[in-house]
C-alpha positions as CSV (number, residue, x, y, z in Angstrom):
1,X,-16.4,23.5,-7.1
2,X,-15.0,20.9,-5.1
3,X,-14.4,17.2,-6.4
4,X,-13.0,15.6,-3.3
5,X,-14.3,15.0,0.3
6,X,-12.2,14.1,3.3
7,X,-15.2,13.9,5.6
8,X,-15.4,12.5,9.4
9,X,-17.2,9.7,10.9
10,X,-18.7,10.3,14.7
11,X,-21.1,12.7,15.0
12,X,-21.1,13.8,11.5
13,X,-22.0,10.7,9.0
14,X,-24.2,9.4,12.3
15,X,-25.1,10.6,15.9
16,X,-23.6,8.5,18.4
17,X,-26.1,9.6,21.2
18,X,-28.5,7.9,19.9
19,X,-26.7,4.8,18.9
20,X,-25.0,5.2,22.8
21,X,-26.1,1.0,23.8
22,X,-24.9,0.1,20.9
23,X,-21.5,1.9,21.2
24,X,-20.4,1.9,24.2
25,X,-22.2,-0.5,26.8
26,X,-19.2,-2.7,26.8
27,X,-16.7,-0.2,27.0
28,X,-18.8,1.2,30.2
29,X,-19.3,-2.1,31.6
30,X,-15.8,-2.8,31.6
31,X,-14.5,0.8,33.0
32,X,-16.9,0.4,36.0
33,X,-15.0,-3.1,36.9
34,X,-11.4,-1.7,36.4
35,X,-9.7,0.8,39.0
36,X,-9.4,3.9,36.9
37,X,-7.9,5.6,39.6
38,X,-9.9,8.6,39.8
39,X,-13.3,9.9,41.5
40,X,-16.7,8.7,40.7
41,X,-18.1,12.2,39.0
42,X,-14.8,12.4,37.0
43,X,-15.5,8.6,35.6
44,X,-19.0,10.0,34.3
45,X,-18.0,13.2,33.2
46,X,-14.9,10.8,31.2
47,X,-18.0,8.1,29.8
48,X,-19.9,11.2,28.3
49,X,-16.5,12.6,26.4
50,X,-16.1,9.0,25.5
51,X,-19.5,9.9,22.7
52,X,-17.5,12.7,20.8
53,X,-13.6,12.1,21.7
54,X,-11.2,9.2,21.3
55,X,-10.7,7.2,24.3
56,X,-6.9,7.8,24.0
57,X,-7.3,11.5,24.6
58,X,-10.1,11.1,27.3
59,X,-7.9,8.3,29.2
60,X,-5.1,10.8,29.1
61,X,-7.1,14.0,30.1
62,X,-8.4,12.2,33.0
63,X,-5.9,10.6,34.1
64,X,-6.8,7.1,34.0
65,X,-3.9,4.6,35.9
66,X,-2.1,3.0,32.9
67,X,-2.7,-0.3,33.5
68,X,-6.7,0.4,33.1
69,X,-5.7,2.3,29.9
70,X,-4.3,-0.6,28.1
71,X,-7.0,-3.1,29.2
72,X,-9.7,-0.9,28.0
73,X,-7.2,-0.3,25.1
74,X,-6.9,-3.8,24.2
75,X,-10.9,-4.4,24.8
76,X,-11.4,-1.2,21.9
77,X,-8.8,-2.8,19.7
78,X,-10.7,-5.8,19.2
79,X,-14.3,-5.1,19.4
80,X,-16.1,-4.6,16.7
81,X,-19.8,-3.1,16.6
82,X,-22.1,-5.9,15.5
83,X,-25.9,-4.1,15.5
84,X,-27.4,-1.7,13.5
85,X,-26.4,2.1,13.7
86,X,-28.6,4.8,12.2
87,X,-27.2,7.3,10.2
88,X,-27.8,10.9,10.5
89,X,-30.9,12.3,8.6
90,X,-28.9,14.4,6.9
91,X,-26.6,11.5,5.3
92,X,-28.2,12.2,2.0
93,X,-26.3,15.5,2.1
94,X,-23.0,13.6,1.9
95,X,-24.0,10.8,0.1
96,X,-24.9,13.2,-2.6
97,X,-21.9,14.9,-3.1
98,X,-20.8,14.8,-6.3
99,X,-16.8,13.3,-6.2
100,X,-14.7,11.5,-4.3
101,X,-15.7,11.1,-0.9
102,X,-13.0,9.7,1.8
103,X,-14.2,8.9,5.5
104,X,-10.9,9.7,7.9
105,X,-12.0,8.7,11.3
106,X,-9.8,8.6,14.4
107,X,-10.1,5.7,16.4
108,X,-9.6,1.9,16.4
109,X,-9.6,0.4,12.7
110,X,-11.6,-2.6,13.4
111,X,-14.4,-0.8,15.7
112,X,-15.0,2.0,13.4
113,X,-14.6,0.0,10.1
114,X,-17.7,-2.0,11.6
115,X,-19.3,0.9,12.2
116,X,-19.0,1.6,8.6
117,X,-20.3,-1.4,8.3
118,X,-23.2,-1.4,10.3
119,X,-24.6,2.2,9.2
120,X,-24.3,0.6,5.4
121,X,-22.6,2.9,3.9
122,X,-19.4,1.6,3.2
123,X,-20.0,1.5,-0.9
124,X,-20.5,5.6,-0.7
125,X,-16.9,5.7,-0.1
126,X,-13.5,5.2,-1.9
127,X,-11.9,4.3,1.2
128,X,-12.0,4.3,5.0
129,X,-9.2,5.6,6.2
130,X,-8.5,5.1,10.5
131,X,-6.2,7.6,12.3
132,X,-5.0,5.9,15.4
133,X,-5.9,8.9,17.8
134,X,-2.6,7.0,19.9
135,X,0.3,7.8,17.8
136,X,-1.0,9.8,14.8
137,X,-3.5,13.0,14.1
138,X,-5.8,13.9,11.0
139,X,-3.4,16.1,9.6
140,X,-0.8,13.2,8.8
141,X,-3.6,11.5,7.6
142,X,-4.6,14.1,5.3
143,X,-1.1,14.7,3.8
144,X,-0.9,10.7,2.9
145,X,-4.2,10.9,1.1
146,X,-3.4,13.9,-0.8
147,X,0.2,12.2,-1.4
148,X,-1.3,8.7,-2.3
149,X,-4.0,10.0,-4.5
150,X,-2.5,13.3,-6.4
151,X,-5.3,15.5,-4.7
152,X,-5.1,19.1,-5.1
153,X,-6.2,21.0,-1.5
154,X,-7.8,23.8,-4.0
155,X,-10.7,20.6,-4.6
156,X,-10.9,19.2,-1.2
157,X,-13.3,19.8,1.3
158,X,-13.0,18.5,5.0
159,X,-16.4,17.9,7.0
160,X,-16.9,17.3,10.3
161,X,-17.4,18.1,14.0
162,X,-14.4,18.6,15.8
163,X,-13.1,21.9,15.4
164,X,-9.6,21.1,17.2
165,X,-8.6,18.4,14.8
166,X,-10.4,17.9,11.3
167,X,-11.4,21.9,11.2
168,X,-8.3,22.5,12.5
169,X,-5.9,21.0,10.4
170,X,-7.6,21.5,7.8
171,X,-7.2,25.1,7.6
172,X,-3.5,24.7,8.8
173,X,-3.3,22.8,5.2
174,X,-4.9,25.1,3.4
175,X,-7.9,23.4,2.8
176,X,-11.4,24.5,3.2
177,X,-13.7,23.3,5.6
178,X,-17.2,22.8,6.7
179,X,-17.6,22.3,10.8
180,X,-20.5,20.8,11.7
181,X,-22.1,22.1,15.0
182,X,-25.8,21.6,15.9
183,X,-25.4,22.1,19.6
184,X,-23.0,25.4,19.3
185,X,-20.4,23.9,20.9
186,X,-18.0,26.0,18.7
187,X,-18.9,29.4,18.3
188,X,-15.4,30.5,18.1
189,X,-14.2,28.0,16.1
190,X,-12.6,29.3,13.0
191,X,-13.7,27.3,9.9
192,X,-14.9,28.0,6.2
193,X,-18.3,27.3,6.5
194,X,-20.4,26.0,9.4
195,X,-23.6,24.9,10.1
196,X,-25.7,23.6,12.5
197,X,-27.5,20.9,9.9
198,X,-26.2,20.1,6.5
199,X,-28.2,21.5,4.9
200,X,-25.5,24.4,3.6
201,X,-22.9,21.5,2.4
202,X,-23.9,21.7,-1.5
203,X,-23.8,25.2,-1.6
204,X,-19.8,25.1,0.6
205,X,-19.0,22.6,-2.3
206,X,-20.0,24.8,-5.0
207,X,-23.0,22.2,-6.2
């Protein structure tokens, strides 16, 4: 049975397609008006990553000029998300859970701590913890909560929808995982458990 949950934000505790305006209608606005340096198509194909992938990473795969990066940078540093976001409908899943639960996010610590926020959830947790995607990964962020809180990776389960960085380094720890996939983007991915729906997560956590 497992007694502690690292578990992800985006697209696992909530869907951000469907809280897109919300989310991202600034950062789009203000990416239109700056010279990104690259071709229309690439720009929209970049805005749709934006939805599952830190901006640092999608900036950096596209190529965006630098001096665009760190305005949109410095816009996402201090923008926080001020409507309501709706969590997904199988939140009860993880709010269930029966242990401590962690959320370790990647991203910057003011937007997605007002995400937490704004979905209302913020008293299901014992902390939030935000990796900046910049200069850090989950996997650092894992070993400082094991370190800080005396966690054994025999008790821990990570949850979440990125197989090349929760799912990831999570099994390069030792630690079991659940990846979450509902649109197969995965099907290779290696991982402990997966689903396409929650619905499985008790069972993975011996509950």
């Amino acid at each position: 049975m497992k007694h502690t949950f690292f578990i992800d934000l985006d697209n696992t505790i909530y869907f951000t397609k469907p809280n897109e305006a919300q989310l991202m209608n600034g950062i789009y606005s203000l990416l239109d008006k700056l010279d990104l340096g690259i071709a229309e198509e690439e720009k929209e194909l970049a805005k749709k990553e934006m939805l599952r992938t830190p901006f640092q990473k999608v900036a950096k795969k596209y190529r965006f000029k630098p001096e665009a990066t760190e305005q949109a940078i410095a816009y996402l540093s201090n923008r926080s998300v001020t409507a309501p976001l709706i969590p997904s409908e199988d939140y009860h899943y993880i709010k269930n859970l029966k242990g401590r639960k962690f959320i370790v996010t990647a991203g910057f610590p003011k937007q997605q701590n007002s995400k937490v926020a704004m979905l209302g959830i913020a008293e299901d947790f014992e902390e939030v913890f935000v990796v900046d995607a910049g200069s850090s990964n989950k996997k650092e962020a894992f070993l400082y909560l094991i370190e800080k809180y005396k966690l054994s990776k025999e008790e821990i389960l990570i949850i979440g929808d990125d197989a090349d960085s929760e799912i990831k380094f999570g099994l390069e720890l030792g630690i079991e995982t659940f990846l979450l996939d509902p649109e197969n983007l995965h099907p290779n991915a290696e991982s402990t458990y997966k689903g396409i729906d929650l619905s499985n997560l008790p069972s993975a956590a011996g509950e």
